[in-house]
N, C-alpha and C positions, 0 to 999 in steps of 0.2 A: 504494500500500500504506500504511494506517495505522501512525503509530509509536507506541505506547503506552506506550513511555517518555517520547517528548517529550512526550504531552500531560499526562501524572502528574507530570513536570517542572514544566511551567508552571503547573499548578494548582497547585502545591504550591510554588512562587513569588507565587501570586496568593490564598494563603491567607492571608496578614498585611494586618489592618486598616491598617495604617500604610504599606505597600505601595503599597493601592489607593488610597488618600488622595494618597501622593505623584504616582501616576500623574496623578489628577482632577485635581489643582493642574498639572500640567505639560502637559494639554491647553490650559491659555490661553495658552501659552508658553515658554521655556526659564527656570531659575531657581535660582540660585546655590544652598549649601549653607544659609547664612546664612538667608535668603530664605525655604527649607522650612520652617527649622527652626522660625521666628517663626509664618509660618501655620499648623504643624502643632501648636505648643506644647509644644515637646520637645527634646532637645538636637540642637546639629548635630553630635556622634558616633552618636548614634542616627539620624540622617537618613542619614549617611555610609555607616554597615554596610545597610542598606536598600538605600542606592541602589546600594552596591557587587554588593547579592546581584541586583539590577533589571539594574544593566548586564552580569554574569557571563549572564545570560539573556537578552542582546539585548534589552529591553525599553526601555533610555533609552541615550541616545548621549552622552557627554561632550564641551565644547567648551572647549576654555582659551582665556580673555579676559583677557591680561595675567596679574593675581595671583587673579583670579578662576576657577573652574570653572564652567561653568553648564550645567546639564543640561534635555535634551530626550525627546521621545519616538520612538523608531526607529517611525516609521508602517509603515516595512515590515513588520517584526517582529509588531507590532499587528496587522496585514492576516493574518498569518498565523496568530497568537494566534486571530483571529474564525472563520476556517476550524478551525481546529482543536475548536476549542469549538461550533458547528456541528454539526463533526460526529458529537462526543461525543450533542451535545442533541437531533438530528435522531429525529425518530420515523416512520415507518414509517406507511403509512394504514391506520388502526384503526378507520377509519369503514364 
């Protein structure tokens, strides 16, 4: 059964340009706040509230490294993020 909250959810998580910028950069790996903040050109309070409203959505997973946090991409989450969006976009043979 389709949930249509969750996918209105997550589209609606994945509506912020800054969002998806932070995902992109953490497909090459995990990456402190710090870190975002420099690639992104923005503060890392701004990266912070982002990646807070990314992990409230499963979307990154957090790892404390000493005084460091460094965050990553829940590939599970993603895996079902692709399904979901799928099967929003899937159409039907119209041919």
């Amino acid at each position: 059964m389709v949930n249509f909250e969750k996918q209105a959810s997550m589209f609606k998580v994945l509506s912020v340009g800054t969002r998806i910028r932070i995902l992109e950069l953490l497909k090459g790996g995990p990456l402190c706040v710090n870190a975002l903040a420099k690639r992104l050109g923005v503060t890392p309070s701004a990266v912070s509230q982002n990646l807070r409203i990314l992990r409230d959505a499963d979307l990154v997973v957090a790892d404390k490294q000493g005084y460091f946090v460094h965050y990553g991409i829940n590939r599970q989450t993603m895996t079902e993020l692709r399904s979901l969006a799928n099967g929003v976009f899937s159409m039907p043979n119209l041919l």
